[in-house]
Structure formats: structure tokens, C-alpha cells
C-alpha positions in Angstrom: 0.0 0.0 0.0 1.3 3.4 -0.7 -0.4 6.3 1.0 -0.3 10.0 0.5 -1.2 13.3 1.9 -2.2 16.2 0.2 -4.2 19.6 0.9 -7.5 20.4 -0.9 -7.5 24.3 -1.7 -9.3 25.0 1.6 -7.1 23.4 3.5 -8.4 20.3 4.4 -6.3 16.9 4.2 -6.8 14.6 1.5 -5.3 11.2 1.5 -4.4 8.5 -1.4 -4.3 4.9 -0.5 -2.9 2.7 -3.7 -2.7 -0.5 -4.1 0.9 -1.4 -4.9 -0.7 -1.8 -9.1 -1.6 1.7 -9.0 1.7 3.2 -7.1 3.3 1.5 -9.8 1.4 3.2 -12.5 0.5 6.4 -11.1 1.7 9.7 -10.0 0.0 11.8 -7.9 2.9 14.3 -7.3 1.2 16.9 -10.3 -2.1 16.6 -9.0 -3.5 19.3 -6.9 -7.1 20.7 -6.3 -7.4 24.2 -8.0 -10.8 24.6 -7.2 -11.4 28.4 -5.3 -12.6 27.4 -2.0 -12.5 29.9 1.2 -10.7 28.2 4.3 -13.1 25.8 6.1 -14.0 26.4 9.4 -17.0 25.5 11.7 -19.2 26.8 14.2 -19.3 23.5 15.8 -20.2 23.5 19.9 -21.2 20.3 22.2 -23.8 20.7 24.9 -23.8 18.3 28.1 -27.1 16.8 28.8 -27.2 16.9 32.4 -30.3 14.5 32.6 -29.0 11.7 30.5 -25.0 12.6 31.7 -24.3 12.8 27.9 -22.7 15.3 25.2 -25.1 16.4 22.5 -23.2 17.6 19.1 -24.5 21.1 17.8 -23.0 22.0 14.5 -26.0 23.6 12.6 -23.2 24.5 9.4 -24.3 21.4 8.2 -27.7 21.8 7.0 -26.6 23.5 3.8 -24.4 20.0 3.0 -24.8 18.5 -0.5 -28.0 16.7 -0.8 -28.8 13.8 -3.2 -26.9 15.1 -6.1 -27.1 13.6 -9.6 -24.3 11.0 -10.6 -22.9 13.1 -13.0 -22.2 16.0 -10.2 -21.0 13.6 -7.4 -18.6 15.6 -5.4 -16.9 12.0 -4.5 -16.7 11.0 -8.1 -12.9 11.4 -9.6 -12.4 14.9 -11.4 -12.6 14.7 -14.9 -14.1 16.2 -18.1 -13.4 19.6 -16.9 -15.4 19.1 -13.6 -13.5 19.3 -10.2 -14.7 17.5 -7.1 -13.2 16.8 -3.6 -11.1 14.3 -5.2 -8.9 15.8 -7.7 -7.2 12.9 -9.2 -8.7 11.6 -12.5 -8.8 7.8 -10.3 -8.3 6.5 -7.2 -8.3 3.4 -5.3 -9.0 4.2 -1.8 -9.4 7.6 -0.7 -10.2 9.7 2.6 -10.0 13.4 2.9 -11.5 15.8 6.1 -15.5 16.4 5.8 -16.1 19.7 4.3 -19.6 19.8 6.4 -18.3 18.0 9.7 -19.6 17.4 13.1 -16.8 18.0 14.7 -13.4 20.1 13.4 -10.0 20.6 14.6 -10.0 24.2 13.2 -13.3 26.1 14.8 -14.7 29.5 13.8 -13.0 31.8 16.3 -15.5 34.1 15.7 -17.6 31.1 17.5 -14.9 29.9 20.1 -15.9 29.2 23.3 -15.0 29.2 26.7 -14.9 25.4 28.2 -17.3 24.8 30.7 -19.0 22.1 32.8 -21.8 22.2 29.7 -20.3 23.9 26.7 -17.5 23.5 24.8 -15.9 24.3 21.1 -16.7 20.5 19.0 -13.6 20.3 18.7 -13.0 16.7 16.6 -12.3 15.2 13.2 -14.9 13.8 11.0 -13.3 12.4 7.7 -15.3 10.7 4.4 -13.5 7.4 3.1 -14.2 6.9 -0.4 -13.8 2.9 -1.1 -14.0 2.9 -4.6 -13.3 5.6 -7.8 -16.5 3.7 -9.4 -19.7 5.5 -8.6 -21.8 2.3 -9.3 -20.0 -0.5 -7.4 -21.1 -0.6 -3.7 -18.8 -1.9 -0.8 -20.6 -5.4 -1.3 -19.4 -5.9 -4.8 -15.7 -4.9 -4.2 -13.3 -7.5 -4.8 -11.7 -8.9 -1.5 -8.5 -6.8 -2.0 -10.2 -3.7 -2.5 -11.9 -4.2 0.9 -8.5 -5.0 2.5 -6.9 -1.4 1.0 -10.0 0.1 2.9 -9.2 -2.0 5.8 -6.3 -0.7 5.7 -7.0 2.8 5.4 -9.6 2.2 8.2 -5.9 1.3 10.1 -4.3 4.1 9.1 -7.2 6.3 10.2 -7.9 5.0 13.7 -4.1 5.4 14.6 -3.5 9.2 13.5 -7.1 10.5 14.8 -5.9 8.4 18.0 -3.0 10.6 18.2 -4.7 13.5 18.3 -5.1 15.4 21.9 -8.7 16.0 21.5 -10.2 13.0 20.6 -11.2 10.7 23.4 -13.0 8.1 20.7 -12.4 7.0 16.9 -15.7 5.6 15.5 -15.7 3.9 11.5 -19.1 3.7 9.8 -20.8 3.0 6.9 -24.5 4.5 6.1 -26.2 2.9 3.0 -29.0 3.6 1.4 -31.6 6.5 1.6 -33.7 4.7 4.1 -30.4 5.0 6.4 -30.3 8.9 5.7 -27.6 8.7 3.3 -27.0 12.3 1.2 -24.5 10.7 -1.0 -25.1 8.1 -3.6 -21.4 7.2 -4.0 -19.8 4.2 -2.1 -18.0 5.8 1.0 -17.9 5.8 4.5 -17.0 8.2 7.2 -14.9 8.5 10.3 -15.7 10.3 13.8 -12.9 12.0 16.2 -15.2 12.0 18.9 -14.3 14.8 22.1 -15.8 12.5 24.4 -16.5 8.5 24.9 -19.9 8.1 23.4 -22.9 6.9 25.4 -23.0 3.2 23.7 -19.4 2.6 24.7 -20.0 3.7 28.1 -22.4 1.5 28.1 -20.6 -1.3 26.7 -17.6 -0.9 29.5 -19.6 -0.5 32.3 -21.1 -4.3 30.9 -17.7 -5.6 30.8 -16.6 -4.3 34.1 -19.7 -5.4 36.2 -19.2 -8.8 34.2 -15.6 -8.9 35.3 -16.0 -8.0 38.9 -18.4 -10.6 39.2 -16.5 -13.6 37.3 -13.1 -12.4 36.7 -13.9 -13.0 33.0 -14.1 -10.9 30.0 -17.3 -10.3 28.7 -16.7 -10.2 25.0 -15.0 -13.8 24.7 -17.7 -15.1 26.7 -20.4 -14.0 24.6 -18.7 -15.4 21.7 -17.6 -18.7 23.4 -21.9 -18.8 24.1 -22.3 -17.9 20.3 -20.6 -20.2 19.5 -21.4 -23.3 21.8 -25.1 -22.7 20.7 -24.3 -22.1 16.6 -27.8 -21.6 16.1 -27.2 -17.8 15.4 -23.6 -18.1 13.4 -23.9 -16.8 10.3 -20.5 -18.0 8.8 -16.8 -17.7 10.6 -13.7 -18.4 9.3 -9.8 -19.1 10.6 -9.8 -15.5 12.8 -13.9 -14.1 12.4 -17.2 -15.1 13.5 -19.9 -13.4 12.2 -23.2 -14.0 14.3 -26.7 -12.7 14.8 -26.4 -11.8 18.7 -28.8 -13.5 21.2 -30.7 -10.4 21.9 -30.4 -8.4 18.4 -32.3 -5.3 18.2 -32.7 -4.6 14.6 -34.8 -6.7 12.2 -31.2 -7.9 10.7 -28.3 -7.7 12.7 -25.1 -9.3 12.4 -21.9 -8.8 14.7 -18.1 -9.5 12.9 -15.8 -10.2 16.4 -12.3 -11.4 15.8 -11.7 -15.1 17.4 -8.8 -13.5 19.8 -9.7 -9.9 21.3 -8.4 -6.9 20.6 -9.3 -3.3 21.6 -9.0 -1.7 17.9 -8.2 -1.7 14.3 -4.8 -0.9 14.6 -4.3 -4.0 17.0 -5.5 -6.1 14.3 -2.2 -8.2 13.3 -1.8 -9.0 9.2 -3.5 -12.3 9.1 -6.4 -11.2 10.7 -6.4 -8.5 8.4 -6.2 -10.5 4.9 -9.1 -13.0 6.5 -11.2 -10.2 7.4 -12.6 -9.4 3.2 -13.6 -13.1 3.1 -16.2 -12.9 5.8 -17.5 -9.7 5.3 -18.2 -9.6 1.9 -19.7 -13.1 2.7 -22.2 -11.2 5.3 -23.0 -8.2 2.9 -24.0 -10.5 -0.3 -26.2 -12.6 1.7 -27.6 -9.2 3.3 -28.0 -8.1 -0.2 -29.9 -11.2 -1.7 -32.7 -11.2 1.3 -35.3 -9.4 -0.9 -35.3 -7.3 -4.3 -33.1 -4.5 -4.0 -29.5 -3.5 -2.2 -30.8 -3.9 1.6 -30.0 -0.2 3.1 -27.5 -1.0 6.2 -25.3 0.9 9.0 -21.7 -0.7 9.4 -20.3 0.6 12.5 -16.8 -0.6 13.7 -16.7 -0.6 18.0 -13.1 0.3 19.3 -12.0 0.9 22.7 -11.8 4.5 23.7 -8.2 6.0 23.1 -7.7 6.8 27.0 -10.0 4.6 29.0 -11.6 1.5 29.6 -9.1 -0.3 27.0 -9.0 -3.3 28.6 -12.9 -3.6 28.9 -14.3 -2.8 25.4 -12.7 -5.2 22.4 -12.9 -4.5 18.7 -15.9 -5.8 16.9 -18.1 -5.1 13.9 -21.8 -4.5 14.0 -24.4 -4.5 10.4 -27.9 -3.7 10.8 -30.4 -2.8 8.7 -33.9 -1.0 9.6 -35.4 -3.1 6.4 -38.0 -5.9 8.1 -39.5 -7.1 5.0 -39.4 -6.3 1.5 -42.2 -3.1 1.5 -41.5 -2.4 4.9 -39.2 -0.9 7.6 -38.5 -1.0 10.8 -39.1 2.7 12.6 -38.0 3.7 15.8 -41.0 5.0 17.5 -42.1 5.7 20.8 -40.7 2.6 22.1 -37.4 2.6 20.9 -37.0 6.7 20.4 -38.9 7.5 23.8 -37.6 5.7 26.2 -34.4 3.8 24.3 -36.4 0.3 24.5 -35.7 -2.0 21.7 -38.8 -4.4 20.4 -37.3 -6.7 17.3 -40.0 -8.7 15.0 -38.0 -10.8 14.1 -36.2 -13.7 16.1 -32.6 -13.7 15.7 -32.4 -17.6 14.7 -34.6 -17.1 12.2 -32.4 -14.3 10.7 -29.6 -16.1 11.6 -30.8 -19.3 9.4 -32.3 -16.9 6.6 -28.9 -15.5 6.1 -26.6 -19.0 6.0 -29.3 -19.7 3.7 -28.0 -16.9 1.5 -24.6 -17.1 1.9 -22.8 -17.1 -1.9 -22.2 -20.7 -2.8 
């Protein structure tokens, strides 16, 4: 893999990630965005709720982000044909470059700084789009499997640097696909949170894990995997170093959690031949996800690391892929029950998904 760092005319990073093929063949030393763009910067603030003991992102720049464009003026699309986008290469493999419309920035407004308090503070973050493919028609599930380890790769890469960064308490990967997700951006990409604080799911998830190991002096996440699989009614498929498994008490309609065989806290713990199993499996789980009814099922990917300060010995790395689709016509909306009060109610059993899926998987 060769990777390289660039500016966008604004300012923001921009990042190649070529396969050894294309760093062979390519040079991305002339290319450089020549678009006229002012200097980003963001008005971004975070609010604590003091009733829930949770941070609330406010960053109201983004409601005039790019909405639904056509194909032909996809700002993730290669420039080309005399049009300029964010990526100004004519092709790429892999690329990731900082959000134009983010949640969080590392460079705020200081017309809009504020003072740090007890319940407001500058968002002071990184958000960052990763662009899997140059191909504005090929989604993440029809990627060949070395394609998705140059994103895995990048994913890597990613974690480690924002990681580094002294305001960033939690790195978060995710893929949104599909409209019914919310997606404002046809092309196949994903993003990447900085996060100022340790989200509410991960506290969550570690206070789990710590009352599990007070009381058995066990960790939490190879025991639930050890119970998935004992039982193997709700494996999905699992190979040399991943098990992929609809979990015992799955929220969504479909749900399927990737956990590597031997824990680890993050991506960048991940060793090399965990890395080069990792396409097999996945693309395995987004085909079958794929072939349940008549179209592309609409999903979230979201990647669970460890926080970068805290609690690293309590969370482990794993991979969850949901979906909100519960039948072909119909979807799965998160009403009073689940939006009110945080209370989950699935219609579907999980070892039913889980047999509907195996039943799937590409032969």
C-alpha cells in the first residue's frame, strides 16, 4: 500500500491509498485541487445533557451539506471532463479526505470559540469521508476482496493518526447505505468520527464488561462469543480468525456482529493475518444481506473500538451490520418505544435471521 497526503485548496487533508498496481502506474505528485474554495471552518459546539449525563453535538453549518446530487455532479466521483470535485485525481483506489460539512473540526470558527465549561464547549473533533472505490456504481458489497483490504487498511491508518490527536477521546468507523439509512450521498463511502468525548454506547458497553468482570473475573466479550458459539444456532458464517453471528438479543430486524476469534481493543491492534481474513467474511455477510429481498438492503456498518484513554481493557474490537429493512415493503421505525424511552422491540427472532442469512450465503 502506498499512501499520500495532500491539501484540498481550503485546507483540508486529502489522502491517497494505492494498491501497490496503482503506485506502480501512477503519480499523484502533479495533481493538486485548483478549485477556489474559502478556508473551512466550523461553528461546531457540544452541549452536556445533564439529565442523560451525555454530550449532544450542535453543528447547525451542516444543513446546507450536499444533498442527493445527480451521478454526474458527485462531489466523491474522480475529477474529470473539466469538472473538479473533492477528489482531484482523475482515479483513485481508496481515498479519505476531512468532511467539508463535519460534526466536529480541529479548526473552529474563532468568531464562534468558546470558553470550556461544565456544559459547553468548542466541537472540537475530526470527521473524515473514506471513499472505497473511484466507481460511482460499485457498492462496498461488490468490491473484490483486495479492495476491501486497502479500505481495511486505510480504516488502520485512520484510527491510529485521529488516535494521536489530543482532543479525541474516541475513533468511530461507519458505513451509512442507502436513503432509508439517511444517506446524502449516492457514491460508495464511509466516514470516520474523532469524537471529544467517549460516546454513550461505549459507556455502556464498558460498564457491561466491568460489572461482568467483577463478578466472574472473565471478559465479557470472549464469553459471549464462546456462548455464540457453543449454541451455533445464530452463526452466520466464521472463518480461521472471524465469527460473524446474529447476537442472542439483536435489536434490529437484521443484525449481524463481525468479532475477531482473539480480542483486541482496535483496528490498529489487528495483526496481518487477521487483516487478509477479514474481506472473506465480510463480503460473505454483505451479499447474503443483499440477496434477502429485491433490492441492495440499506444498512449501517459501525466498527466498536475501545476508547483512546479509557476502559481499553474492557471494550474489544468488533463489527456490527444492521439494517432497519423488516420485510421487502416495509421498515423498521424507531417509534415511541425505541426513540422514547431507548427500549428496543425486534420482529424478528434472531435464529430465524440467523438461518435466513446462512441460507444466502454465496455458494
Amino acid at each position: 500500500m502506498r499512501r499520500i497526503s495532500t491539501r484540498l485548496a481550503d485546507g483540508r487533508e486529502l489522502l491517497y491509498f494505492d494498491s501497490e498496481v496503482t503506485a506502480a502506474s501512477t503519480d499523484r505528485s502533479t495533481v493538486f485541487d485548483s478549485r477556489d474554495l474559502e478556508v473551512t471552518a466550523t461553528a461546531s459546539e457540544i452541549r452536556h445533557d445533564a439529565l442523560l449525563d451525555e454530550w449532544v453535538a450542535i453543528a447547525s453549518h451542516r444543513q446546507g451539506r450536499t444533498h442527493l446530487p445527480p451521478a454526474d455532479q458527485c462531489p466523491l466521483c474522480p475529477s474529470g471532463g473539466g469538472r473538479q470535485t473533492e477528489v482531484p485525481a482523475e482515479d483513485y483506489d481508496v481515498v479519505v479526505f476531512e468532511n467539508r460539512f463535519p460534526s466536529f473540526a480541529s479548526r473552529v470558527d474563532p468568531a464562534a470559540e468558546l470558553p470550556e465549561t461544565d456544559e459547553r464547549r468548542p466541537g472540537l473533533g475530526r470527521c473524515e469521508v473514506v471513499c472505497f472505490t473511484s466507481d460511482h456504481d460499485t457498492p462496498m458489497s461488490r468490491l473484490p476482496p483486495e479492495r476491501i483490504r486497502l479500505v481495511l487498511d486505510a480504516w488502520v491508518d485512520r484510527s491510529a493518526d485521529l488516535a494521536a490527536l489530543p482532543f479525541v477521546e474516541q475513533v468511530f468507523v461507519f458505513e451509512n447505505r442507502g436513503e432509508e439509512i439517511g444517506v446524502t450521498l449516492g457514491h460508495p463511502h464511509g466516514q470516520i468520527y474523532g469524537y471529544p468525548f467517549v460516546t454513550p454506547r461505549t459507556q455502556l458497553m464498558a460498564q457491561a464488561a466491568r460489572r461482568h468482570r467483577e463478578r466472574t473475573g472473565r471478559d465479557l466479550y470472549a464469553d459471549q462469543l464462546a456462548r455464540e458459539l457453543a449454541d451455533g444456532c445464530r452463526i452466520v458464517t466464521s472463518s480461521q480468525h472471524w465469527v460473524a453471528y446474529v447476537p442472542f438479543a439483536a435489536r434490529w430486524p437484521v443484525e449481524v456482529h463481525l468479532q475477531p476469534r482473539r480480542a483486541v481493543p482496535d483496528l490498529p491492534s489487528l495483526d496481518a493475518a487477521v487483516r487478509d481474513d477479514f474481506p472473506h467474511v465480510y463480503l460473505d455477510v454483505l451479499r447474503a444481506m443483499d440477496s434477502l429481498y429485491d433490492a441492495p438492503l440499506p444498512y449501517i456498518s459501525a466498527w466498536h473500538q475501545a476508547p483512546v484513554r479509557v476502559d481499553r481493557d474492557l471494550v474489544s474490537l468488533h463489527l456490527e451490520v444492521f439494517s432497519i429493512k423488516r420485510a421487502a415493503s416495509k421498515l423498521k421505525f424507531l417509534a415511541g418505544s425505541e426513540s422514547g424511552m431507548g427500549a428496543f422491540v425486534n420482529d424478528i427472532a434472531p435464529e430465524q435471521i440467523a438461518a435466513t442469512l446462512r441460507a444466502a450465503l454465496p455458494r
